[in-house]
C-alpha positions in Angstrom: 18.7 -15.5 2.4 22.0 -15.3 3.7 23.6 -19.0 4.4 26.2 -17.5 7.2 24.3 -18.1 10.6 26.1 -17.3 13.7 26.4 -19.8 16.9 24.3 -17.5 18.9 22.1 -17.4 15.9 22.0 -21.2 14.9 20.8 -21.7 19.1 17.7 -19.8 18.9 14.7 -21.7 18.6 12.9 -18.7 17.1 15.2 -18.6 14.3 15.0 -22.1 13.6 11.7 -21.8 13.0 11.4 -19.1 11.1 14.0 -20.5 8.4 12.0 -23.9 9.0 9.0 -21.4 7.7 10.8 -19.7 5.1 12.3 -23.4 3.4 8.8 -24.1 2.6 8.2 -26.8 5.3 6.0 -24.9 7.7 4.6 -22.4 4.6 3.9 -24.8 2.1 0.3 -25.8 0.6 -1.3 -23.3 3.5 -4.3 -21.4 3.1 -3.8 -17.3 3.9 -5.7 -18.1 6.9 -3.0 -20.7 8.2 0.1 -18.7 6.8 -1.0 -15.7 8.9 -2.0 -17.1 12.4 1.8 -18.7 11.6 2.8 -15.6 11.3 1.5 -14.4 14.3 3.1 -17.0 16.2 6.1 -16.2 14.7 5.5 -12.6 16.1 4.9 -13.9 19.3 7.7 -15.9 19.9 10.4 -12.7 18.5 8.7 -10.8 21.0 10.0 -13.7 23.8 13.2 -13.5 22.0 16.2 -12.4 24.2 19.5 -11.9 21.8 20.1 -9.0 19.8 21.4 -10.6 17.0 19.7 -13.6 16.9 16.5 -11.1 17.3 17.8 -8.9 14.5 18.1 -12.3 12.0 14.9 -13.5 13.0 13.1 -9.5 12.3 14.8 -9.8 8.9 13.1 -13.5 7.9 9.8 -12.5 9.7 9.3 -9.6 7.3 10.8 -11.3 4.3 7.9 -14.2 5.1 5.3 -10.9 5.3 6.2 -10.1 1.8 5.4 -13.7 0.4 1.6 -12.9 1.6 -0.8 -11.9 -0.8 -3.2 -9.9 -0.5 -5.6 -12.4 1.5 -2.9 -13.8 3.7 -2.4 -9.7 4.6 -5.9 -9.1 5.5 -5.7 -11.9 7.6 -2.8 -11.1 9.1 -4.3 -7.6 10.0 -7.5 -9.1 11.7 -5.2 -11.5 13.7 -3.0 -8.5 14.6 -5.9 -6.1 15.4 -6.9 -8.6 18.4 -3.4 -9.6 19.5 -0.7 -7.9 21.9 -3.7 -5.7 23.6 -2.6 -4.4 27.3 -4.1 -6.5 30.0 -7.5 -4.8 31.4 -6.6 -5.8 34.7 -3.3 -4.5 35.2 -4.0 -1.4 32.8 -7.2 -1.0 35.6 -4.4 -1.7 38.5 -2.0 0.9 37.1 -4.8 3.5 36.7 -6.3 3.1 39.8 -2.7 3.3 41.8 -1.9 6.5 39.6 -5.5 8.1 40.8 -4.7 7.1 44.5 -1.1 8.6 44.3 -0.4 10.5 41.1 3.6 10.0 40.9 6.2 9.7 37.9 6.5 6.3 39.7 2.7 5.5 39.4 2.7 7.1 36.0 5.5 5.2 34.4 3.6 2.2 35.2 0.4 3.3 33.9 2.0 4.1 30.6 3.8 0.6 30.4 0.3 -0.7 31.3 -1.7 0.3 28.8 1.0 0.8 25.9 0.2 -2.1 23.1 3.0 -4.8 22.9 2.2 -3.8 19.2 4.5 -1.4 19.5 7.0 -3.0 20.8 7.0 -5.5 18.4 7.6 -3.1 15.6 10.4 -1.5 17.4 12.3 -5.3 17.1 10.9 -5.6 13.9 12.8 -2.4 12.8 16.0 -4.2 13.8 15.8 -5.7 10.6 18.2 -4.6 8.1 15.4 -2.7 5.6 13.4 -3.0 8.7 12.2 1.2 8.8 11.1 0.9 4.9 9.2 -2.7 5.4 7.1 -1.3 8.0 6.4 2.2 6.0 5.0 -0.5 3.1 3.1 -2.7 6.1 1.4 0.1 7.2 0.7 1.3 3.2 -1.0 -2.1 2.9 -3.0 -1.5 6.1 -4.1 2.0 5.4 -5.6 0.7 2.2 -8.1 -1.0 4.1 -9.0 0.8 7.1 -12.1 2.2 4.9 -13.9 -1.1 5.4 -12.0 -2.4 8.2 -12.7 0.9 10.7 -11.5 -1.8 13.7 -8.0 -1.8 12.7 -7.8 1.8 13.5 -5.9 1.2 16.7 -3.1 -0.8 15.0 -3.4 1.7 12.3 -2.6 4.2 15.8 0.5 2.1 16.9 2.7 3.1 13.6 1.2 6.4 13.7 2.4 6.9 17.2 6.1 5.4 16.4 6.3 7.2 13.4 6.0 10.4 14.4 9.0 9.7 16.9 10.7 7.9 14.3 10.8 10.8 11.6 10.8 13.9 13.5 12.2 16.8 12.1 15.2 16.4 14.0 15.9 13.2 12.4 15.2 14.4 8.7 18.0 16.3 6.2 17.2 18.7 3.8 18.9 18.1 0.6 18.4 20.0 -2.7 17.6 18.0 -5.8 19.7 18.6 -9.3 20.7 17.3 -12.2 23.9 15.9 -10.2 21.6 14.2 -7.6 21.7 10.2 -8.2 19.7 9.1 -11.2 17.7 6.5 -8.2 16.4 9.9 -7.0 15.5 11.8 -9.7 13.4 8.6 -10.7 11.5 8.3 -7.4 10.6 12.3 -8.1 9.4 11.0 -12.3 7.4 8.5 -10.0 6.4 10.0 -7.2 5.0 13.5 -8.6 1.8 14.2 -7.6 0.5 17.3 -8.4 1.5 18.0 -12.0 3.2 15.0 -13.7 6.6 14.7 -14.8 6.8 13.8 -18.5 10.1 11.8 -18.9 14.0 13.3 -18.3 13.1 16.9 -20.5 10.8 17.9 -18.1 12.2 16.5 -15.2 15.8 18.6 -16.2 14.0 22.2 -16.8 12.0 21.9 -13.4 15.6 21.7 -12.2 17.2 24.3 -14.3 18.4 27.7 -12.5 15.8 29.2 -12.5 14.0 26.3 -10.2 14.2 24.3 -7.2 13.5 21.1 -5.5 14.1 20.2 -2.2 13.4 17.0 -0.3 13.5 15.5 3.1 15.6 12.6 3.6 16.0 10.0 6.7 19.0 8.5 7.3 17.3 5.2 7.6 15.9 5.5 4.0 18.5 7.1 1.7 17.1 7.0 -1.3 13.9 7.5 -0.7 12.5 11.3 -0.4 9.5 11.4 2.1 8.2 14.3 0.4 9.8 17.3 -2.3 8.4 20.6 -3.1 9.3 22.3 -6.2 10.1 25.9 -6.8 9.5 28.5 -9.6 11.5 31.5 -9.1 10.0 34.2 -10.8 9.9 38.7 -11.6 6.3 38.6 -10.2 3.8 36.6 -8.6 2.7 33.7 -11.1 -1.3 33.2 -12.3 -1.7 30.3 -13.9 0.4 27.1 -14.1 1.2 26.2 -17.7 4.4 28.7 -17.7 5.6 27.1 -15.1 5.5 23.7 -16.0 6.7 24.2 -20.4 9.8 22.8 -20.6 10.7 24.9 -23.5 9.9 28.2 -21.4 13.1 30.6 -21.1 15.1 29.8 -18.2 15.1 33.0 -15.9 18.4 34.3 -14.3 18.0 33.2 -10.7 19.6 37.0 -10.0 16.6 38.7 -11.7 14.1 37.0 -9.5 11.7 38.6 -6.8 9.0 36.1 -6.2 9.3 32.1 -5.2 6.2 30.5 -6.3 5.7 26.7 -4.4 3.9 25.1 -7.6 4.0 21.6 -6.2 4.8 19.9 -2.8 4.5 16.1 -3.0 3.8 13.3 0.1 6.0 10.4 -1.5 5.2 7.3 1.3 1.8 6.6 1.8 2.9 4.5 4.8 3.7 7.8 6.0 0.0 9.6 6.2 -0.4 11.6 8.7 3.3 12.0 9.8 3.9 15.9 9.4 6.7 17.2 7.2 5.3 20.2 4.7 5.1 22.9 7.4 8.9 22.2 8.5 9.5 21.9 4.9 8.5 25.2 3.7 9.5 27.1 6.4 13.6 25.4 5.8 13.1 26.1 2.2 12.7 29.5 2.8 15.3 30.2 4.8 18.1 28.2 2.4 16.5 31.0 -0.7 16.5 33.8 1.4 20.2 32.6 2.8 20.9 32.0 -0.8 18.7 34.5 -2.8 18.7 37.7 -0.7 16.6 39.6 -3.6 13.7 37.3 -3.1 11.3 39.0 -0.5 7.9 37.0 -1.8 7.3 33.9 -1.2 3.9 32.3 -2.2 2.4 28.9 -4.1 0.2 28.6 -6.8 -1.9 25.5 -5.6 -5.0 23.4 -7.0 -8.5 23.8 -5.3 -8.9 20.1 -5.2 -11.9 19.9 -3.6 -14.3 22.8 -4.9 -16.3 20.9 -7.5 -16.8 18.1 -4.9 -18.0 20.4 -2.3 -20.2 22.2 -5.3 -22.2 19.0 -6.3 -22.4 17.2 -2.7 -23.5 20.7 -0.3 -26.9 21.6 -1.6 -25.7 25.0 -2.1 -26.1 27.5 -5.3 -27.1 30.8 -5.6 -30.1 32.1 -8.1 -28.2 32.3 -10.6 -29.6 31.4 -14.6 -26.4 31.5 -16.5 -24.6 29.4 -14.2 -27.3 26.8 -13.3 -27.4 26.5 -17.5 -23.7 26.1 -17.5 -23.3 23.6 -14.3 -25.9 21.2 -16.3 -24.0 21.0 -19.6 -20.9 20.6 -17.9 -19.1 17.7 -19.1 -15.5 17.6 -17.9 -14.5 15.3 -20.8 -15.3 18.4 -23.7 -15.8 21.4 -22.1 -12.8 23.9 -23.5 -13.4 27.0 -20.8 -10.6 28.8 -22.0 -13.7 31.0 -24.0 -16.4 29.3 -23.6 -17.6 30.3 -20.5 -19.9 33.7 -20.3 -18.0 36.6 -18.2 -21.4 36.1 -15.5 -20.7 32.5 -15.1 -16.5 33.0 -15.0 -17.0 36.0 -12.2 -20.1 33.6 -10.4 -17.6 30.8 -10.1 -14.9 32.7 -8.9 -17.2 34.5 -6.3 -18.4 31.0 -5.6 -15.1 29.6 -4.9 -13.8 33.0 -2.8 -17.0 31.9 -0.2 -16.1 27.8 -0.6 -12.5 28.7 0.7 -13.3 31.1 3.0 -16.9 30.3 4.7 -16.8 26.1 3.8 -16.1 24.0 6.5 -15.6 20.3 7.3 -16.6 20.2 10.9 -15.1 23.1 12.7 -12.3 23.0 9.6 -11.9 24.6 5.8 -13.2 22.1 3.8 -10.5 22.2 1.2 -7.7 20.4 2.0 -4.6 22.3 0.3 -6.2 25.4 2.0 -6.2 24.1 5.4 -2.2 22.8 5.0 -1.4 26.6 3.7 -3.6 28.1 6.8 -2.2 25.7 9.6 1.7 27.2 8.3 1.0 31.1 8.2 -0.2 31.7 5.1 -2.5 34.4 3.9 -5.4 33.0 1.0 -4.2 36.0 -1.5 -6.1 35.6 -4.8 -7.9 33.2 -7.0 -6.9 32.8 -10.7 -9.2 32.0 -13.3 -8.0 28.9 -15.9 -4.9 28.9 -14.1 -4.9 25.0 -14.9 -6.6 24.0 -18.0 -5.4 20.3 -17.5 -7.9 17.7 -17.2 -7.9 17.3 -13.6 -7.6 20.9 -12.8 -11.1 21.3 -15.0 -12.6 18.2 -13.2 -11.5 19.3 -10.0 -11.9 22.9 -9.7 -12.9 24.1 -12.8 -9.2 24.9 -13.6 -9.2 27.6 -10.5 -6.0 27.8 -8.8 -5.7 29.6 -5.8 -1.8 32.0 -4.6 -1.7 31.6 -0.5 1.2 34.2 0.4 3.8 33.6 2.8 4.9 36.9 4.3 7.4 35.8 7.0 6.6 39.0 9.1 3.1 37.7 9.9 3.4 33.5 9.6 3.2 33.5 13.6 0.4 35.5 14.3 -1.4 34.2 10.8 -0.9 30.3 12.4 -2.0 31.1 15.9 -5.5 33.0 14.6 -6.3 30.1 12.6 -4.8 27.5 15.5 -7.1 29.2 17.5 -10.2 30.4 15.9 -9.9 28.1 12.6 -10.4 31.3 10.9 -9.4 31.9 7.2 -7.1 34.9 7.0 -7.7 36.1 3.7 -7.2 39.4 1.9 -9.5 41.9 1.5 -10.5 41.4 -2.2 -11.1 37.5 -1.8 -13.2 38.7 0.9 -15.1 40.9 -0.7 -15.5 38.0 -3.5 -16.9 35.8 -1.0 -19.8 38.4 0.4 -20.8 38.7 -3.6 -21.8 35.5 -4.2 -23.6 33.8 -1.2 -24.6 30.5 -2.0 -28.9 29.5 -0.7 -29.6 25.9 0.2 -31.6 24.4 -2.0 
């Protein structure tokens, strides 16, 4: 903690308290229980609090004394935070009914203050802080963690959600490209952050950023170096089938001049405080323009993605068709020594292909595609173009999907009317041959 306190500072009672807290003489020998309803007080009063900088100081020690919690003292925190800063009923009721009498901007201002939770406003003066926007990214990655067994804290979960999305809209973000001359601070968060296919050490990470690829990330100025999320590129003579090539370090590199086809092999979410805060449509669609700005030649732009979801849908839906061979290869199936490279008889290879053309076009999760790399692709404009078979032998491509992969293509002249269809309808715009795929093998409850 910084000694230097300001008059204005040194005056406020909040502050006092806080570094009364934070020296051990309010904190010390608690239970998580007694730290957090502390805390919350704490929370209170900084809400009272009138001067910016004395409010700013007393942000900063309230969510340096959040980050002493453990993991107890934070799950009580949560459940004294779920029931606090709640709009009155009766003025919220007040508001509504003056709005109904005499619907006005006047009347609907004062609904909106009505009902809005003081929540909110308390994380707007808690990002005052110095580190303030990156402290409440990690509160809300610790809150998310529980929301599975704590469905009540959805509401607070709502309140970052809602501040988020204003906070890191696109026209806050910067697109930067990532290479070898990008900060070393970086180009470990990418080693760490990878998601999709691992990055194994400094090799690998250097040929995914050789000429013949690319890796762009968003960036907010409040979080320099930290990427919210990165997508990497393969440029390529054709349009890629399976994954491997992509990823061998000791591949050829590929003049960028030569290439026709960019292949998205990987887009990564980097801040789980960050779910559900929207960046890979905006993404793509900038990345495309900076390689068609850049790389005129290149007309194709498509992904090779995972079908992360198919074996999952496969074992929970009741569905299979009459089908020997497969039902006798589905019960010896063991993820941990199955090798399908040739293993697998061409009936069951062209049965689980068919079986996965109808998953990703006909499967649905309510009124959505069940998978959920499909549904990202659909919602931007893409077209579901083919399905490759052992396109990732890895383990968690077999235990996924059977090592399916699947190319969605962006063609730029029809991203508009591809997004409203599917906006609209939730329909799958596939081509013609995954279509026909999906009619040959239609899966019978059992």
């Amino acid at each position: 903690m910084d000694d230097a306190v300001t008059t204005a500072e040194a005056g406020s009672p909040l502050l006092q308290r806080i570094l009364s807290l934070r020296s051990g003489r309010l904190w010390r020998g608690r239970d998580a229980q007694a730290k957090a309803k502390e805390l919350l007080r704490l929370c209170e009063a900084l809400l009272s609090e009138r001067g910016e900088v004395s409010g700013a100081r007393a942000a900063g020690e309230l969510i340096a004394a959040y980050r002493e919690l453990d993991a107890a003292g934070r799950d009580a925190f949560f459940d004294l935070l779920t029931e606090a800063f709640l709009p009155d009923p009766a003025e919220a009721a007040k508001a509504a009914d003056a709005y109904r009498a005499t619907p006005s901007p006047q009347t609907l201002l004062r609904l909106q203050a009505a009902t809005e939770s003081l929540r909110q406003e308390l994380f707007r003066r808690l990002n005052l802080a110095a580190g303030g926007t990156g402290a409440l990214i990690d509160m809300r990655r610790h809150l998310v963690a529980t929301l599975r067994d704590h469905p009540e804290r959805a509401a607070l979960d709502a309140d970052f959600v809602h501040l988020f999305r204003s906070w890191f809209n696109g026209g806050f973000l910067t697109l930067q490209r990532i290479d070898w001359r990008t900060s070393a601070v970086v180009l470990e968060r990418l080693i760490q952050y990878e998601a999709v296919h691992q990055i194994q050490g400094w090799d690998d990470l250097h040929r995914r950023l050789e000429a013949d690829r690319r890796c762009y990330a968003f960036f907010h100025p409040a979080l320099p170096d930290e990427p919210l999320i990165f997508i990497e590129v393969a440029l390529t003579e054709r349009m890629s089938h399976a994954v491997r090539p992509l990823l061998d370090p000791r591949a050829p590199v590929l003049d960028a001049a030569r290439a026709r086809y960019a292949m998205f092999y990987s887009i990564t979410h980097c801040q789980e405080g960050l779910r559900g805060v929207s960046f890979g449509s905006l993404l793509i669609k900038q990345v495309v323009e900076d390689l068609q700005r850049h790389l005129p030649k290149i007309k194709t732009f498509a992904t090779l993605s995972p079908i992360p979801d198919f074996r999952r849908w496969l074992g929970t839906s009741g569905v299979l068709p009459a089908h020997a061979a497969l039902d006798e290869f589905l019960k010896k199936f063991d993820t941990r020594a199955v090798v399908l490279a040739d293993a697998v008889p061409a009936e069951v290879r062209q049965a689980l292909v068919s079986l996965c053309a109808h998953y990703l076009v006909h499967a649905r999760h309510g009124q959505v595609p069940y998978d959920s790399v499909a549904r990202f692709h659909l919602a931007n404009g893409a077209r579901l173009e083919r399905i490759n078979w052992l396109a990732d032998p890895s383990a968690i491509g077999i235990r996924r999907s059977f090592g399916l992969m699947a190319n969605y293509l962006y063609r730029l002249e029809d991203l508009e009317r591809n997004h409203e269809t599917y906006a609209r309808d939730r329909r799958v715009i596939a081509a013609r041959a995954i279509e026909a795929l999906a009619k040959q093998r239609r899966p019978t409850r059992r």
